[in-house]
C-alpha positions as CSV (number, residue, x, y, z in Angstrom):
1,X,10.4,23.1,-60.2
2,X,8.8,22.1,-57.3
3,X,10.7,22.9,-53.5
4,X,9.5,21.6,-50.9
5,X,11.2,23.6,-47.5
6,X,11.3,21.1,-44.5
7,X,11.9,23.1,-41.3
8,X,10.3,23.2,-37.8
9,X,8.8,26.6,-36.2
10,X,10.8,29.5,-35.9
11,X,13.4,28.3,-38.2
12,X,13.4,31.2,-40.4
13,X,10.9,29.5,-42.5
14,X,8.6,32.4,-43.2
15,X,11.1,34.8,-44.0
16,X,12.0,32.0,-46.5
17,X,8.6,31.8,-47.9
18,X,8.9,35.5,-48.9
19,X,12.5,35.7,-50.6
20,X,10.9,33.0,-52.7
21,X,7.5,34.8,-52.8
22,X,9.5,37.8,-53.8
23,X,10.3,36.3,-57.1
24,X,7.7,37.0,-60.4
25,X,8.6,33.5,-61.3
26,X,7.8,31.6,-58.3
27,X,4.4,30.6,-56.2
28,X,4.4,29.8,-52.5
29,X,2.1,28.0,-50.5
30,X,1.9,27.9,-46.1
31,X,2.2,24.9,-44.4
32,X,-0.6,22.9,-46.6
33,X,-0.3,19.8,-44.1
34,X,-1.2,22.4,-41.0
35,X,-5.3,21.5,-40.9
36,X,-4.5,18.0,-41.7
37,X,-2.2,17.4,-38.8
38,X,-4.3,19.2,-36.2
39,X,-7.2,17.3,-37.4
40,X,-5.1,14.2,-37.0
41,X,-3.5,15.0,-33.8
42,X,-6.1,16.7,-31.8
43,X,-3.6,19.0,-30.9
44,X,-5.0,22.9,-29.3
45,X,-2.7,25.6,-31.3
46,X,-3.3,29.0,-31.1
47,X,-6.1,29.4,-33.6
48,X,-7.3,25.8,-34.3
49,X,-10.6,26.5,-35.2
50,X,-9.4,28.9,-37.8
51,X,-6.9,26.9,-39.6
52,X,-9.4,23.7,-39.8
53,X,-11.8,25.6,-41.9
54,X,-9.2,27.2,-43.9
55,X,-7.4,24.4,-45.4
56,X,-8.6,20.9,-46.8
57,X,-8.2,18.3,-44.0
58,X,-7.9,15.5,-46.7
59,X,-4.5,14.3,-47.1
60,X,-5.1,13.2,-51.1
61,X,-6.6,16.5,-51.8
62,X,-3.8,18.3,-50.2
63,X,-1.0,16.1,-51.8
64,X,-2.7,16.4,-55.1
65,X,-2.9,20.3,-54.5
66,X,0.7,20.1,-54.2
67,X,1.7,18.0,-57.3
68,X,-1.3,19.5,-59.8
69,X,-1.1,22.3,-61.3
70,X,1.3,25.4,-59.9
71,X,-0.9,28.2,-59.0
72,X,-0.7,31.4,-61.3
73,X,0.6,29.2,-64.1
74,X,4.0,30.3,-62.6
75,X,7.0,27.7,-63.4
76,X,8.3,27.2,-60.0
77,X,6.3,26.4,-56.8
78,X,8.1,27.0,-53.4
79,X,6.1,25.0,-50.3
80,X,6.7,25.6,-46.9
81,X,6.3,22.8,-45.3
82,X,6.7,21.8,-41.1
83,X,8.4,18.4,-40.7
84,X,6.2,17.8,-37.5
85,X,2.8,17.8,-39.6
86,X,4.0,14.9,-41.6
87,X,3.2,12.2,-38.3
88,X,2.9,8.5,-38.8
89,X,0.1,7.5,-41.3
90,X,1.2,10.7,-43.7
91,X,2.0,9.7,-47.1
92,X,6.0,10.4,-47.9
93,X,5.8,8.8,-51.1
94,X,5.0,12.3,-52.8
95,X,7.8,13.9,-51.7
96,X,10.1,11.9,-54.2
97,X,8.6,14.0,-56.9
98,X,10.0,17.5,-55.5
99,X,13.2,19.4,-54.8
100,X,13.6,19.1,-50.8
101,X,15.3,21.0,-49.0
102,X,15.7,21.1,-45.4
103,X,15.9,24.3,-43.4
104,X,17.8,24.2,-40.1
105,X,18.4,26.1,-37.1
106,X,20.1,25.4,-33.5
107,X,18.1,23.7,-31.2
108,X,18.3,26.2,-28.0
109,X,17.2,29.1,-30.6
110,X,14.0,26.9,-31.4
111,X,13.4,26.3,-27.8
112,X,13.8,29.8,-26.7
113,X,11.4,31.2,-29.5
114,X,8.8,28.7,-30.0
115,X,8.3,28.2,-26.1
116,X,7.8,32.0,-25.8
117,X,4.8,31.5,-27.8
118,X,3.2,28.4,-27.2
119,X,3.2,26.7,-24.0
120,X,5.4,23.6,-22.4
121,X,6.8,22.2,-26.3
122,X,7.9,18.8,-26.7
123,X,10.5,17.3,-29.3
124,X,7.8,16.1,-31.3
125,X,6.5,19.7,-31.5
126,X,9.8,21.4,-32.8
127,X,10.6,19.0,-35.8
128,X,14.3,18.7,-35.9
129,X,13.1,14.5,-35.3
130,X,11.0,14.3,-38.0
131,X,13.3,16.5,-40.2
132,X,16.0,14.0,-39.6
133,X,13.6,11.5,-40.6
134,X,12.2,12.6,-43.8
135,X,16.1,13.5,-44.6
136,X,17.4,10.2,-44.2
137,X,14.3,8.4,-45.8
138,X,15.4,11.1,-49.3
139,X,19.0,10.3,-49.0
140,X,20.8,7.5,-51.0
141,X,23.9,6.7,-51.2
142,X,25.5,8.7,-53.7
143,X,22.5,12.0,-52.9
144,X,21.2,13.9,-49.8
145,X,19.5,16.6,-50.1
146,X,20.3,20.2,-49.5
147,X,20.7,21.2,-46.2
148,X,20.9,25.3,-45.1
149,X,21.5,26.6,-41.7
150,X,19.6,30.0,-41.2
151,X,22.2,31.6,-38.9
152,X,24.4,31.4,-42.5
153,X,21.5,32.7,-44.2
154,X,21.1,35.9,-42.0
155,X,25.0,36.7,-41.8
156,X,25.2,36.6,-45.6
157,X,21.4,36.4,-47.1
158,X,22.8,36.7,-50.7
159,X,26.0,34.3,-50.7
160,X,23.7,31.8,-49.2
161,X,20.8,32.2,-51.0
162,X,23.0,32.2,-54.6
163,X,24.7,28.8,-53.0
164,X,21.3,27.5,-52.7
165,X,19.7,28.4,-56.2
166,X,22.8,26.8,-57.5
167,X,22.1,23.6,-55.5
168,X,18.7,23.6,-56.9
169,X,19.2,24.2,-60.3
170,X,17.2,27.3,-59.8
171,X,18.4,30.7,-61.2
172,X,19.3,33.3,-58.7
173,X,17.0,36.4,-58.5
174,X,18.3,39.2,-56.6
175,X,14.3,40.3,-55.7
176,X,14.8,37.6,-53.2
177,X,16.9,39.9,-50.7
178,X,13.8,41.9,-50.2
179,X,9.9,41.9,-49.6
180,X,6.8,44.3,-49.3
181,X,6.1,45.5,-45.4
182,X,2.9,43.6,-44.1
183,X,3.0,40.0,-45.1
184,X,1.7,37.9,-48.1
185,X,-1.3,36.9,-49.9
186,X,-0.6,33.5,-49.1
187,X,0.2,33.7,-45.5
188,X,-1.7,30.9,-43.5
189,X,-4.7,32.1,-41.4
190,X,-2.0,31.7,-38.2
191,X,-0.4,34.6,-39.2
192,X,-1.6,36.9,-36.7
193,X,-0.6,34.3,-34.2
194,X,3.0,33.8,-35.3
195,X,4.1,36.5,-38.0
196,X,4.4,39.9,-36.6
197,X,7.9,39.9,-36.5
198,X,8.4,39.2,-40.0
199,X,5.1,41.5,-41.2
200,X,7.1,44.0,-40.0
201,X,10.7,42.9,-41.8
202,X,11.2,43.8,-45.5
203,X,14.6,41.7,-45.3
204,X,16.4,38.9,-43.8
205,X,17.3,39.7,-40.0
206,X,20.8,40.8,-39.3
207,X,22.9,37.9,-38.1
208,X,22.1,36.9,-34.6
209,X,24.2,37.0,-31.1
210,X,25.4,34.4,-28.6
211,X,23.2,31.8,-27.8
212,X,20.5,32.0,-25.5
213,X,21.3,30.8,-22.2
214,X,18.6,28.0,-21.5
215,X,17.3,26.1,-17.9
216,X,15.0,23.7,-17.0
217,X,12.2,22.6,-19.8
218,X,13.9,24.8,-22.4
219,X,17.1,23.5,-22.0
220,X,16.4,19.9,-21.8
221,X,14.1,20.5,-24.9
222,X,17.1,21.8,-26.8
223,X,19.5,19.3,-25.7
224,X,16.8,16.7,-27.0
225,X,16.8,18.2,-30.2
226,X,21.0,18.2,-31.1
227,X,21.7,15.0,-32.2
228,X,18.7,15.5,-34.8
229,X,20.5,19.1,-35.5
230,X,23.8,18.0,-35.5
231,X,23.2,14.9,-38.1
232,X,21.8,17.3,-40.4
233,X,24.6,19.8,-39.8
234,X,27.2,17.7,-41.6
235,X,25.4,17.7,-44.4
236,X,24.7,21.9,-44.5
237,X,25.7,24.0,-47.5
238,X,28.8,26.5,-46.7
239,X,29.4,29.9,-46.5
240,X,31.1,30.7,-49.9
């Protein structure tokens, strides 16, 4: 099997990357389109230089990366993917052929975290657009694909992560609930940038507070972002 995890940043999408990492059955890859999408883009992230010479910039040799062979022989193939990278001119066509799954989390959340780390986001730089997008370009009228919230995930890691296995058709290992101190092997060369919090997890967060009380850019950048949230919401697995 072949997942393919649609989030934007700071959508608990690492963290995601490593319960699935955590499993002896299952490789992982980090944001494959990342190179690709700067390249394309022109965009200045926090360690551009770095991440164009780490990863092909080609979109057929990524794609065929993707759908070749599964790294380690290994049955399954988790891929963390951002919805933002895939930008107009991106092939979609490819994603027919995997398991998607689209990881979500409330807009003034994203805003708060993400702006704290890279300066004056727009909508197009959070994903919850494009994640709508890609969603309703996979959905047909009698399948969508699953949908997970990650404020569910972190206030019951293993009920959710069971409901989604089961959603998947995928087995439920409990080695998912936990991970190694310090990262991955496969972490993206952006790690240092964007990862410390998680290098330092070997579990899922506890669940999270109130809402963070927004103003000015951040606010209007969340408020942006809802409808995309919200549409995607409906669709969201349950707590059991």
């Amino acid at each position: 099997m072949r997942i393919a995890m649609w989030s934007g940043p700071r959508n608990l999408s690492t963290a995601m990357m490593y319960s699935f990492g955590a499993r002896s059955d299952c490789a992982v890859i980090d944001e494959p389109f990342y190179a690709a999408y700067l390249a394309q883009t022109g965009l200045e992230h926090p360690m551009r230089d770095a991440i164009l010479a780490a990863q092909p910039q080609d979109l057929e040799q990524v794609i065929e990366g993707l759908l070749g062979p599964i790294p380690g022989n290994r049955p399954h193939y988790y891929q963390k993917h951002m919805a933002q990278h895939m930008i107009a001119g991106f092939p979609r066509d490819w994603l027919f052929e995997l398991t998607n799954v689209f990881l979500i989390r409330h807009p003034a959340r994203v805003a708060a975290s993400f702006s704290a780390k890279y300066d004056n986001p727009t909508l197009d730089d959070i994903g919850f657009v494009q994640q709508a997008e890609l969603f309703d370009m996979l959905r047909t009228n009698d399948h969508a694909p699953v949908v997970i919230d990650s404020a569910d995930i972190r206030r019951a890691p293993e009920a959710m992560l069971r409901a989604l296995c089961a959603a998947i058709g995928l087995p439920f290992d409990p080695a998912m609930l936990s991970w190694p101190k310090g990262g991955h092997a496969d972490d993206g060369v952006w790690a240092a940038h964007w990862y410390k919090a998680v290098h330092d997890s070997t579990g899922f967060a506890a669940a999270e507070g109130d809402l963070p009380q927004l103003d000015g850019p951040r606010a209007d950048l969340a408020e942006a972002a809802m409808p995309a949230y919200q549409h995607l919401s409906q669709y969201r697995l349950e707590l059991p």
